[in-house]
C-alpha positions in Angstrom: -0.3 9.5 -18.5 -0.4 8.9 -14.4 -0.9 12.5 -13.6 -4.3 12.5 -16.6 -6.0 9.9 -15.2 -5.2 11.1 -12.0 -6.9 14.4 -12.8 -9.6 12.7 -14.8 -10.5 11.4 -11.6 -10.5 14.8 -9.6 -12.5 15.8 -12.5 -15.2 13.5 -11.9 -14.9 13.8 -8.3 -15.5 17.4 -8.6 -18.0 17.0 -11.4 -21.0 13.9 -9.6 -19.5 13.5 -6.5 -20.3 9.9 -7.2 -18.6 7.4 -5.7 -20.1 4.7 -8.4 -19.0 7.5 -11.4 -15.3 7.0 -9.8 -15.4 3.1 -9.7 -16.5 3.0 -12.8 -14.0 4.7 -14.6 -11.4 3.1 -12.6 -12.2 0.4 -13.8 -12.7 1.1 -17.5 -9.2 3.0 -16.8 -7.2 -0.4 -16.1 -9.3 -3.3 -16.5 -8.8 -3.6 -20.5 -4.9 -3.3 -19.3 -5.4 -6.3 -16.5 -7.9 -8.6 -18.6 -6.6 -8.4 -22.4 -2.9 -7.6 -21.2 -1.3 -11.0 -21.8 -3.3 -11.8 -25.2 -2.1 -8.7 -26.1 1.0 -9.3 -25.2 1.1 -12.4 -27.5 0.1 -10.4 -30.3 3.0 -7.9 -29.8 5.4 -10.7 -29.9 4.2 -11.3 -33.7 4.3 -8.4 -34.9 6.5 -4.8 -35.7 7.0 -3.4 -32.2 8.2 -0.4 -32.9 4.4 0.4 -35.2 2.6 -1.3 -31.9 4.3 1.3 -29.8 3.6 4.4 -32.5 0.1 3.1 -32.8 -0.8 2.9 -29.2 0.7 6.5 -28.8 -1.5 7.6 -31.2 -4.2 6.6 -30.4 -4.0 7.5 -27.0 -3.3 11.1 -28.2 -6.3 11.0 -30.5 -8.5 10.0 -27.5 -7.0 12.9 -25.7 -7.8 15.4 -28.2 -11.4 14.4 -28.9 -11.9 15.3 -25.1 -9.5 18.8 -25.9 -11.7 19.7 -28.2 -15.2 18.8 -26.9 -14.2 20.4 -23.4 -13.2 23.6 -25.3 -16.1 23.8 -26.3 -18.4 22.2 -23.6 -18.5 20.5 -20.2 -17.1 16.6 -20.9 -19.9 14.4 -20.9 -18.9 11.7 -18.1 -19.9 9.0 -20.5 -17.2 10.4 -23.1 -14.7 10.4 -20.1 -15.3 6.7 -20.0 -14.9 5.6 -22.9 -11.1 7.5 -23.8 -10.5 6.1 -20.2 -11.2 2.5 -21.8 -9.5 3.8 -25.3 -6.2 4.8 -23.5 -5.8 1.3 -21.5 -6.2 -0.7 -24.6 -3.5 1.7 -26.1 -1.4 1.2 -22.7 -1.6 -2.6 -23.1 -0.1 -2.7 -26.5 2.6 0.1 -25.4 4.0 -1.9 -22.6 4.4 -5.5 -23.6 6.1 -3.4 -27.2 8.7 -1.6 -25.1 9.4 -3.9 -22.6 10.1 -6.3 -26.2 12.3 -3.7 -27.3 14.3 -2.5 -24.4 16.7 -5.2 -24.7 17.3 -4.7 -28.0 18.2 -1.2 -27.5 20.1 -1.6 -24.3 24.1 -3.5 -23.9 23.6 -6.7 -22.4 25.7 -5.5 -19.1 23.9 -2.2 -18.5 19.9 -4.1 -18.8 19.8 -4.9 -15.3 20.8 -1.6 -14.2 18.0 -0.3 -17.0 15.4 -2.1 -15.9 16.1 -1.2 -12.1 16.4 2.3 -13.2 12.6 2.0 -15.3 11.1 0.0 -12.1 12.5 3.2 -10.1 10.8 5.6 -12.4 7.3 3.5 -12.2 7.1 3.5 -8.6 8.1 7.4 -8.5 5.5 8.4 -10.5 2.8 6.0 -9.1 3.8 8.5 -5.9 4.6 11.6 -7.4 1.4 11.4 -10.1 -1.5 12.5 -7.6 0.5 14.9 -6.1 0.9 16.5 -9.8 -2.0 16.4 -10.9 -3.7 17.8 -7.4 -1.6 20.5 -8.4 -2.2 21.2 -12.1 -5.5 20.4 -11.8 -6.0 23.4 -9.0 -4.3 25.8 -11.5 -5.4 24.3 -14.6 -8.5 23.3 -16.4 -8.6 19.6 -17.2 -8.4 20.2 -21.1 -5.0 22.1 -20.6 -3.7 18.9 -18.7 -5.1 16.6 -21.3 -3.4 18.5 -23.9 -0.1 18.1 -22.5 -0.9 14.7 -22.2 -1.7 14.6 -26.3 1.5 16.8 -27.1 3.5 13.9 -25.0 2.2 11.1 -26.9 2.9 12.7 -30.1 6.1 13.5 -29.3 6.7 9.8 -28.1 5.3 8.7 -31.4 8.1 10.8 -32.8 10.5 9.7 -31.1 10.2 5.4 -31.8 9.7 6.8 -35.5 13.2 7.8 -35.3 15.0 5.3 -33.5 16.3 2.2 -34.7 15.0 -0.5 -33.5 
């Protein structure tokens, strides 16, 4: 998810130039996450967080593939951009809260400070690592071939809390 928005915003970069077009999506890309993040995260706590989590990763990978399918078949309108950019932090902020709920119910009571050092670890690597992917898929790639992958890995997410027990 790092490396699509960060390619989302070389795609705008490349596509306006504009330095508002970039704010703006930055913003629509994490403020929903920052401003409605702990009222979601109330919500999660009263209800079944294993369907939060295979909710949000749906409907962040139906977001993706309305862009797959409309930049198969024409340039992504930047407003359309925006608003999956808003649609997939709203998803993000019911994911989180969810699997941070869960994690210690899936993890021994010894080993969940060495799991939560090791998911810190992985955060912070791909906060670095992200750009540097994206740059490169998106110089090789078109944008709908990154989003895809992005789709296929939310589905196969979705999959995966389907099957475990939580």
């Amino acid at each position: 998810s790092a490396i699509l928005q960060m390619a989302i915003i070389f795609y705008l970069t490349e596509k306006t130039g504009s330095a508002m077009v970039l704010s703006m999506a930055s913003l629509l890309g994490f403020l929903p996450y920052a401003v409605f993040g702990p009222a979601i995260g109330v919500l999660v706590d009263r209800h079944d967080r294993k369907k939060i989590m295979i909710g949000a990763d749906l409907i962040i990978a139906a977001a993706g593939s309305v862009l797959t399918i409309v930049a198969f078949y024409m340039e992504l309108p930047v407003w359309m951009v925006m608003i999956v950019l808003f649609i997939r932090s709203i998803g993000t902020a019911f994911h989180t809260p969810a699997l941070n709920a869960v994690t210690p119910l899936l993890v021994p009571e010894e080993q969940l400070t060495k799991c939560a050092g090791y998911s810190q670890s992985l955060q912070s690597i791909s906060y670095i690592v992200s750009p540097a992917v994206a740059a490169l898929l998106y110089s090789v790639w078109e944008l709908n071939a990154i989003i895809a992958i992005d789709v296929l890995g939310a589905v196969i997410a979705s999959i995966t809390v389907a099957i475990v027990r939580i």
